[in-house]
C-alpha positions as CSV (number, residue, x, y, z in Angstrom):
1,X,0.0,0.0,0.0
2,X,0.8,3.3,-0.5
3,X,0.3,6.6,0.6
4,X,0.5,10.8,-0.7
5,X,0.5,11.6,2.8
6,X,1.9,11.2,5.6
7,X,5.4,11.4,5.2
8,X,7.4,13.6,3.6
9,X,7.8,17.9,3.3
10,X,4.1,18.5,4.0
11,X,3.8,16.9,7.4
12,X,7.4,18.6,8.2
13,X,5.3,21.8,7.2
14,X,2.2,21.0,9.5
15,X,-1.6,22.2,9.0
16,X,-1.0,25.8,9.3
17,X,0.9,25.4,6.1
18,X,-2.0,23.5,4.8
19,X,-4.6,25.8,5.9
20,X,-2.1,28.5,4.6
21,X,-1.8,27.5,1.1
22,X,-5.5,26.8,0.4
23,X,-6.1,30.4,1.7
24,X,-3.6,31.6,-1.3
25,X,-5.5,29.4,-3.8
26,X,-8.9,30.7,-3.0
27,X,-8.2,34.1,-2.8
28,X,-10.2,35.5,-5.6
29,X,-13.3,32.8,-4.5
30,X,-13.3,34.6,-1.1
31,X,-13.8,37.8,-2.0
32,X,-16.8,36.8,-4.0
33,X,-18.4,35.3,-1.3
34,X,-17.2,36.7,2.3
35,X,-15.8,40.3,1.0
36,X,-19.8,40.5,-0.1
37,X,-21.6,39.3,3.0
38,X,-19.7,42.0,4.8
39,X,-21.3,44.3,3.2
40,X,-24.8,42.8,3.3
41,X,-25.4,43.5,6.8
42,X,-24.8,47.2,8.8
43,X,-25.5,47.7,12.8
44,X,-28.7,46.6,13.6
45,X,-29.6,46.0,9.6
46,X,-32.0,43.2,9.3
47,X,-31.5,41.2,6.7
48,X,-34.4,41.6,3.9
49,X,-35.4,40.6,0.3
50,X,-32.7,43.0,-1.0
51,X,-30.1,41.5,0.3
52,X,-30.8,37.8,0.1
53,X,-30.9,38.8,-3.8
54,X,-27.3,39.9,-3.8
55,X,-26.2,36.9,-1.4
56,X,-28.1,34.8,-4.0
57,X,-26.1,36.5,-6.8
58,X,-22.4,36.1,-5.1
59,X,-22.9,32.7,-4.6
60,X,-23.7,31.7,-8.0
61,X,-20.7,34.1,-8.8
62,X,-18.6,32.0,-7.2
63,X,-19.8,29.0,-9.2
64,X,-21.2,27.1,-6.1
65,X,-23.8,26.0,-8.2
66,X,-27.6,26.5,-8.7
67,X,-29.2,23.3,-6.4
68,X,-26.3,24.6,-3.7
69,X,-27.0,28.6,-3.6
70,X,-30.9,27.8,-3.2
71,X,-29.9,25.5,0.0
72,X,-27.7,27.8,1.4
73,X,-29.8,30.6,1.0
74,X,-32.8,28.7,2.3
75,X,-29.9,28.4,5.7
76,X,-29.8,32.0,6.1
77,X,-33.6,32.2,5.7
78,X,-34.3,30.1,8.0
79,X,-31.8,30.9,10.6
80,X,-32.5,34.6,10.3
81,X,-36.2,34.2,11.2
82,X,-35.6,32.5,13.8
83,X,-32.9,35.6,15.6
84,X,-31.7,38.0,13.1
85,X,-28.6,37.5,12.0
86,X,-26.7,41.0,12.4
87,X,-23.3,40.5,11.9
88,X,-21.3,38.7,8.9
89,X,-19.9,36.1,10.9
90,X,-23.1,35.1,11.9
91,X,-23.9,34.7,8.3
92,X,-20.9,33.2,7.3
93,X,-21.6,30.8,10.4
94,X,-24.2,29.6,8.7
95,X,-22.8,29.0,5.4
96,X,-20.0,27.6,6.5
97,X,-22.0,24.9,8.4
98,X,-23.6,24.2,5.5
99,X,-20.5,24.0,3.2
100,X,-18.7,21.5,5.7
101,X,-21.9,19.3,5.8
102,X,-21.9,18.7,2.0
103,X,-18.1,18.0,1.5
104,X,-18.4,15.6,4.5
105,X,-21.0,13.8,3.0
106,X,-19.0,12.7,-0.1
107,X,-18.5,8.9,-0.2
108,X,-15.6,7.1,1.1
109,X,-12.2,7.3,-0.7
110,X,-11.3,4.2,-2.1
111,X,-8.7,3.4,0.5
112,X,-12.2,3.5,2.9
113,X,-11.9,6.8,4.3
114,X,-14.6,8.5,5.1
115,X,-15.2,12.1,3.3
116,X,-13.5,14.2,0.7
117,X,-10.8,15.3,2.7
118,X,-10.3,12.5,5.0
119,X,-7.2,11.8,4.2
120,X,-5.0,11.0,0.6
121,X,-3.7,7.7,0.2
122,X,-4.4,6.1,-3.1
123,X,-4.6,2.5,-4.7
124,X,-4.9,1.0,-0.8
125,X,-7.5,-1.7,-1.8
126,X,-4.0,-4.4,-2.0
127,X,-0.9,-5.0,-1.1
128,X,0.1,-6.4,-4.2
129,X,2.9,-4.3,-6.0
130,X,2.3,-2.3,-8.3
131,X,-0.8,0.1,-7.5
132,X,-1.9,1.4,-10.6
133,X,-3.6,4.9,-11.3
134,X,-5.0,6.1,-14.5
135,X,-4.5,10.1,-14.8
136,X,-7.5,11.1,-17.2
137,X,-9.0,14.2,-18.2
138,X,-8.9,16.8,-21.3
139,X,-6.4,18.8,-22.3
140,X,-5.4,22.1,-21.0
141,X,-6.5,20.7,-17.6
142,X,-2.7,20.3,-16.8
143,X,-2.8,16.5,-16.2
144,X,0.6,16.0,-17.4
145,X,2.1,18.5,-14.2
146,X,-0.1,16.5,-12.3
147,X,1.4,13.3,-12.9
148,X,4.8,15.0,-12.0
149,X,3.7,16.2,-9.1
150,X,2.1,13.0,-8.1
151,X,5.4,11.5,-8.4
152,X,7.5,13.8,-6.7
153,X,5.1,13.5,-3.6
154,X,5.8,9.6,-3.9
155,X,9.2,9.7,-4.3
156,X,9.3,12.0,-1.5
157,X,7.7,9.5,0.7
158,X,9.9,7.0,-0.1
159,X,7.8,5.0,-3.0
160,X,9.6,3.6,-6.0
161,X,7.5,5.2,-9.3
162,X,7.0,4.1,-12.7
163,X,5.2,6.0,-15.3
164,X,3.7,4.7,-18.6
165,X,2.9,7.4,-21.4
166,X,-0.4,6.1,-22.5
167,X,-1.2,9.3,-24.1
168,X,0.4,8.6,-27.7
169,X,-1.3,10.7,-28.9
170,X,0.3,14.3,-29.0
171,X,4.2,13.6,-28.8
172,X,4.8,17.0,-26.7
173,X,2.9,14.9,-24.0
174,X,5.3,12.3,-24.0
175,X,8.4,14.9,-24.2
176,X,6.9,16.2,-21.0
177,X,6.5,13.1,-19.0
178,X,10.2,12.0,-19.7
179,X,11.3,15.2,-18.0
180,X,9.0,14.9,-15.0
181,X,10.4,11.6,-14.9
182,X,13.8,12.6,-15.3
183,X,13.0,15.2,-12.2
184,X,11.7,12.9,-10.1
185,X,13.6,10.1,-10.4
186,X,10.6,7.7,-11.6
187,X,11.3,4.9,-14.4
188,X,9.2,5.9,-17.7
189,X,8.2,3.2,-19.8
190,X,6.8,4.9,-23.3
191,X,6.9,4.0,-27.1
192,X,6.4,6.4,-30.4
193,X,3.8,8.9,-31.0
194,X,1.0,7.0,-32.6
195,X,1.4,3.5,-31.2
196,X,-1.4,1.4,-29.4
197,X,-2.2,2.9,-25.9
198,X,-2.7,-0.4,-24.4
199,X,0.3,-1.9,-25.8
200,X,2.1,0.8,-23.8
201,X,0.4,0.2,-21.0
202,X,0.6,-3.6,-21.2
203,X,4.5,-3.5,-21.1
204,X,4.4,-0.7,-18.4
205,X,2.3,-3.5,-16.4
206,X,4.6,-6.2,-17.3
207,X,8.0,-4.2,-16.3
208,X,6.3,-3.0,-13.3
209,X,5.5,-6.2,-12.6
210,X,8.8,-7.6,-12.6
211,X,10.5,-5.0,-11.2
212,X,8.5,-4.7,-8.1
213,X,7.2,-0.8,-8.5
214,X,5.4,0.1,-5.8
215,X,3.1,2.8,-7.9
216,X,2.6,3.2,-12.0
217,X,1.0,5.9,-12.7
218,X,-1.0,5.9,-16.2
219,X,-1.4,9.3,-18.4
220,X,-4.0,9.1,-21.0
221,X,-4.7,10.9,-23.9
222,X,-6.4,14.2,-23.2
223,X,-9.6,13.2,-24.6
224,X,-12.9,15.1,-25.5
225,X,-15.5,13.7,-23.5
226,X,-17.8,13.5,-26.7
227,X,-14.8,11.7,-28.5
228,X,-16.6,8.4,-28.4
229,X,-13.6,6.3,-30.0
230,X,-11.6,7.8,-27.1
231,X,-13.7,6.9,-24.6
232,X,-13.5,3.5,-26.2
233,X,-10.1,3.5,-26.1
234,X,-10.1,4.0,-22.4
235,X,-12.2,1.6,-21.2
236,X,-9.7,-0.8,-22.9
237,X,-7.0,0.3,-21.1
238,X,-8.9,-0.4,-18.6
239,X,-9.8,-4.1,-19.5
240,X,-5.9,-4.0,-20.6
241,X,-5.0,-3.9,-16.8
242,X,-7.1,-5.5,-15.0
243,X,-6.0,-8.6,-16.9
244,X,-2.6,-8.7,-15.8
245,X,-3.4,-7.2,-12.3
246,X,-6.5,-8.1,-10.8
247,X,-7.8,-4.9,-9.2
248,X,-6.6,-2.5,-11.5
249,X,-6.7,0.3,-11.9
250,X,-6.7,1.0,-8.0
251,X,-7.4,4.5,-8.6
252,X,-8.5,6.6,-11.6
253,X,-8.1,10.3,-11.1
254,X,-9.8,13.1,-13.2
255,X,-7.8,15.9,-13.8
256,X,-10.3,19.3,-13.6
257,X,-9.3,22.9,-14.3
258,X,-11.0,24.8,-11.9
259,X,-11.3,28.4,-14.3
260,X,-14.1,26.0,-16.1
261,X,-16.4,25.8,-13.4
262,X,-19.9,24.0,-14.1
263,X,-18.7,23.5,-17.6
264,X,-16.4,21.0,-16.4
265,X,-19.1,18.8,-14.5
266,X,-20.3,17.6,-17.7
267,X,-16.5,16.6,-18.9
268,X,-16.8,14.5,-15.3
269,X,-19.9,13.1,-15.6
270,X,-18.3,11.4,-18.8
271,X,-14.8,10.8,-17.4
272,X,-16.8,8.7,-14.6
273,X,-19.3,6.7,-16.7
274,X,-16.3,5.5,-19.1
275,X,-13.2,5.0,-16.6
276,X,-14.8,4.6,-12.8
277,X,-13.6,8.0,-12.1
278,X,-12.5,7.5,-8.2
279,X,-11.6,10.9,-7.0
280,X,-11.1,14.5,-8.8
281,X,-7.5,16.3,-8.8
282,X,-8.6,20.1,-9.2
283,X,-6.1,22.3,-10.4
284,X,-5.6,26.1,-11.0
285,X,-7.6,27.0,-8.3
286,X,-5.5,30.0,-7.7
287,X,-6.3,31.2,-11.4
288,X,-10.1,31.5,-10.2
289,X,-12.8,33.1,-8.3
290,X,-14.8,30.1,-9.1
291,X,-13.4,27.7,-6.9
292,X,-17.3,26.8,-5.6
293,X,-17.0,24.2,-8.1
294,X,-15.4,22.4,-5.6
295,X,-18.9,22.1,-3.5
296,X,-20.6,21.6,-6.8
297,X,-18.2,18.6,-7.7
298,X,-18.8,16.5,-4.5
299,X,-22.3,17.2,-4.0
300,X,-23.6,16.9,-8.5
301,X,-21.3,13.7,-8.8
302,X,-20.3,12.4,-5.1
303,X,-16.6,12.0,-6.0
304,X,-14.0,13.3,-3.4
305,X,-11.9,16.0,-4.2
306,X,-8.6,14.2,-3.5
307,X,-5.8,16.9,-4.5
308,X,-6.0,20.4,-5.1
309,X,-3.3,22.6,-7.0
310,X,-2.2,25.6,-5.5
311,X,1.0,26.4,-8.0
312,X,2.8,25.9,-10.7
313,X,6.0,24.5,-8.4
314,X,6.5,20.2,-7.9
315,X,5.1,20.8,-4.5
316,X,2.0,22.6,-5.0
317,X,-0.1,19.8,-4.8
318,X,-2.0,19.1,-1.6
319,X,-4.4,16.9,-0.1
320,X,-8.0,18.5,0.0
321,X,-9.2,19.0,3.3
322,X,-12.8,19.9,3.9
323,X,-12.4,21.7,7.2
324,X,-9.7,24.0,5.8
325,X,-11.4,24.7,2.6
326,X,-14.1,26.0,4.0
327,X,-12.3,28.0,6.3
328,X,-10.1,29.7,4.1
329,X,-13.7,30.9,2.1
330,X,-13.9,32.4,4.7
331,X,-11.5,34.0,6.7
């Protein structure tokens, strides 16, 4: 078994750091939504139709998602007849509540841990060497960085690494998984642009077999979700796998650019019907003030949010953490 955390530089760096970095990521998302409720409410204001309009407005702003606003709202509502609320942080109170509640109620990671956030470890359903994860998801998303970063956080942690350039389909993409390889010291098992994606795969399985790799991690081509041929192609990887290792893939990732916001729920609703999509790697979330699509992801497809990126740097990649999310909306 294996695990993205734990060990390694962000343990060293402790939660603050944690809590630190998702506040940098979600910058622009804050303002939208607590830089606004600060200036719903004034003294002894109460809150009225006027203002549950432009609370309505900043969280669909923030791409939190139709189904979501209308509950949260309904939150306020309710709490607000009960005692006006008078003061942001009694609003944000309440929102936050709400927030936590939905990313906790995401299903269990497949290692069995309970939540989005509860924790990152990946492939933990065996023992058996290697744990294999499929990387999917279109291009642009930054799936290749990813897959470096991925590796670096294994290698930190002491985990031999193999990857397997599945994605034979653009030859930059394999160009740039030999130099995260290179950079991270993981073995890279690839063939020419054009060749049969499951006959790379197949001999990544078979050297990782015999060379007792502890994770391979599996880039795929940044397919179109309404490529239907693709899709096909996927799911044969797929079957490709779980022939030589029963179990595999352990994990499939989808790679999701958070400046797409809802757009990208229909790329994952796709991405999980073809390849058993078992957790989402959201990246750019500092490019955005969007990053609601978080809440939107777990609650529309319950799938855990399993990595955010929060830079462009081999360590910007940390494990999702309800709790902190949530907090770093808001404060």
């Amino acid at each position: 078994m294996f695990s993205l955390f734990g060990k390694g530089k962000d343990k060293a760096k402790g939660e603050g750091s944690l809590l630190d970095r998702l506040k940098r990521s979600v910058e622009r998302t804050r303002s939208q939504i607590a830089a606004r409720v600060e200036e719903l409410v004034s003294g002894e204001k109460r809150l009225d139709a006027a203002a549950m309009t432009q609370l309505e407005n900043s969280l669909l702003a923030a791409d939190l998602g139709v189904r979501t606003t209308r509950d949260l709202v309904d939150a306020v509502r309710r709490e607000s007849d009960n005692a006006p609320l008078r003061s942001a942080a009694a609003i944000m109170q309440v929102l936050k509540a709400q927030l936590l509640a939905i990313l906790q109620a995401a299903p269990a990671t497949s290692n069995g841990s309970a939540g989005a956030g509860a924790d990152a470890a990946l492939g933990a359903k065996s023992a058996q060497r290697p744990e294999v994860l499929f990387i999917v998801g279109v291009n642009g998303t930054g799936k290749t960085t990813t897959i470096g970063k991925l590796a670096h956080r294994l290698r930190q942690n002491g985990q031999s690494v193999m990857l397997c350039a599945g994605d034979t389909f653009r030859a930059a993409a394999i160009e740039q998984l030999a130099v995260w390889a290179e950079r991270t010291g993981a073995e890279l098992i690839s063939q020419k642009s054009g060749a049969d994606p499951s006959a790379v795969l197949h001999d990544a399985l078979t050297a990782a077999l015999s060379r007792s790799v502890d994770v391979l991690i599996v880039d795929t081509a940044g397919r179109l979700h309404t490529k239907s041929n693709l899709m096909a192609e996927l799911e044969k990887m797929r079957r490709t796998a779980a022939k030589l290792i029963p179990g595999a893939p352990h994990d499939v990732l989808l790679v999701m650019d958070a400046t797409t916001g809802q757009n990208g729920l229909a790329q994952a609703r796709e991405f999980t019907a073809a390849a058993g999509v078992t957790g989402i790697v959201l990246t750019k979330l500092d490019g955005t003030a969007k990053g609601g699509i978080v809440v939107a992801i777990v609650r529309e497809l319950g799938l855990p949010v399993r990595f955010v990126g929060t830079g462009e740097s081999a360590d910007d990649l940390v494990p999702f953490d309800a709790e902190a999310f949530v907090t770093s909306l808001f404060e």
